[in-house]
C-alpha positions in Angstrom: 45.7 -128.6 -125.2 42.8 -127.7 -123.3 40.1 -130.5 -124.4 37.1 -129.6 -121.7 35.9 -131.8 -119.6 34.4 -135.2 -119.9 30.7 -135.7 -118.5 28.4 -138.7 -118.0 26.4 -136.5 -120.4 29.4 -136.5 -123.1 28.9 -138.5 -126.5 31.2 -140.8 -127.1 31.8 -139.0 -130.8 32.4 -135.8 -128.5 34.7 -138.1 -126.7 36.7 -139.0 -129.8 37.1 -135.1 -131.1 38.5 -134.0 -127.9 41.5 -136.4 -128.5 42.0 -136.6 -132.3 45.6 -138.2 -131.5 44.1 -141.4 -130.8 44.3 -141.4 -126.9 40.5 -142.2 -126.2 39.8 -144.6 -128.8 42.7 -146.5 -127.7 41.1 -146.6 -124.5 37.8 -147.8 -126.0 39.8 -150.3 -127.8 41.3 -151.5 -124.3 37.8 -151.4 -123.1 36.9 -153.9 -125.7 34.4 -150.8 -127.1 34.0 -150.7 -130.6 32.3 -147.6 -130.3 33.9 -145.4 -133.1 32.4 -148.0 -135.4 29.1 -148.0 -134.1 26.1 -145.7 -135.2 25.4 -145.1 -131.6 28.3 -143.1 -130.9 26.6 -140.1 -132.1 24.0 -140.0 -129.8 24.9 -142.0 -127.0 26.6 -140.4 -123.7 29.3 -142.1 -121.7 27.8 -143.4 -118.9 24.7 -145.1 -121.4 27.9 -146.7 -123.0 29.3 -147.9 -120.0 26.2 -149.5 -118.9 25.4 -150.8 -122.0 28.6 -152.9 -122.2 28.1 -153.6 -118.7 31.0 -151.5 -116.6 30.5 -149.4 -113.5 29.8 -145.7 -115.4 31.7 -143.8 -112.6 35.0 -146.2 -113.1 34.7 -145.5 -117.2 34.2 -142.0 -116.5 37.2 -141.4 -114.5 39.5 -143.5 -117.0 38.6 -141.0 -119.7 38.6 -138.2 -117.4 42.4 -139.2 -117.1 43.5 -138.5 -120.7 43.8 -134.8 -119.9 46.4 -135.3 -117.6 47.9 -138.3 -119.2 46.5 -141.1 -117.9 44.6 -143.1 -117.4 46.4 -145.7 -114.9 46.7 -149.5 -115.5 44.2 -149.3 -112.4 41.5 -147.1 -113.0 41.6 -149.1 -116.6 41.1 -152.3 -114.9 38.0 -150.6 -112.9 36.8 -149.6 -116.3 37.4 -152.7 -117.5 35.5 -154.5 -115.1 32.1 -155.8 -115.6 29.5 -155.2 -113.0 25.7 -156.1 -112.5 23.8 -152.7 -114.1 20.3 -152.3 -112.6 17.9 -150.8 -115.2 
C-alpha cells in the first residue's frame, strides 16, 4: 500500500489516515502521544508535535517515516522517544 510520504509539514490526523491498521497510533502510543485524542491533531504538523512534547523533530520524523517499510526500529523509537531541550 502506497501511503505517501511523511513531512515535518504532515498533520498528525494525516498521519493516522495513512495507516488505518493501527501502525502510527501505536507508535504515538509508544511515544506517550495521546494525539488521536487531542483536538490539535487536526491542525497540528509532526514536527510542531514533536516539539511540543519535547522530542528531537528529525528523530520522530524518521520513526514514522519507517512504517512504510515496516519499521520503525527499537532504535530510532528510543531517539523518538527521547526528550531533548527545544529552543523556541
Amino acid at each position: 500500500m502506497d501511503t505517501g510520504v511523511i513531512r515535518g509539514s504532515t498533520t498528525i490526523v494525516e498521519i493516522l489516515r495513512m495507516y488505518p491498521d493501527g501502525r502510527a497510533a501505536r507508535l504515538m502510543a509508544e511515544l506517550s502521544w495521546a494525539c488521536a485524542h487531542c483536538g490539535g491533531a487536526f491542525h497540528e504538523p509532526l514536527t510542531l508535535a514533536a516539539k511540543r512534547h519535547g522530542r528531537d523533530p528529525r528523530a520522530v520524523l524518521e520513526a514514522f517515516r519507517a512504517l512504510a517499510s515496516g519499521g520503525p526500529t527499537e532504535e530510532q523509537v528510543e531517539a523518538a522517544r527521547r526528550r531533548v531541550s527545544v529552543r523556541a
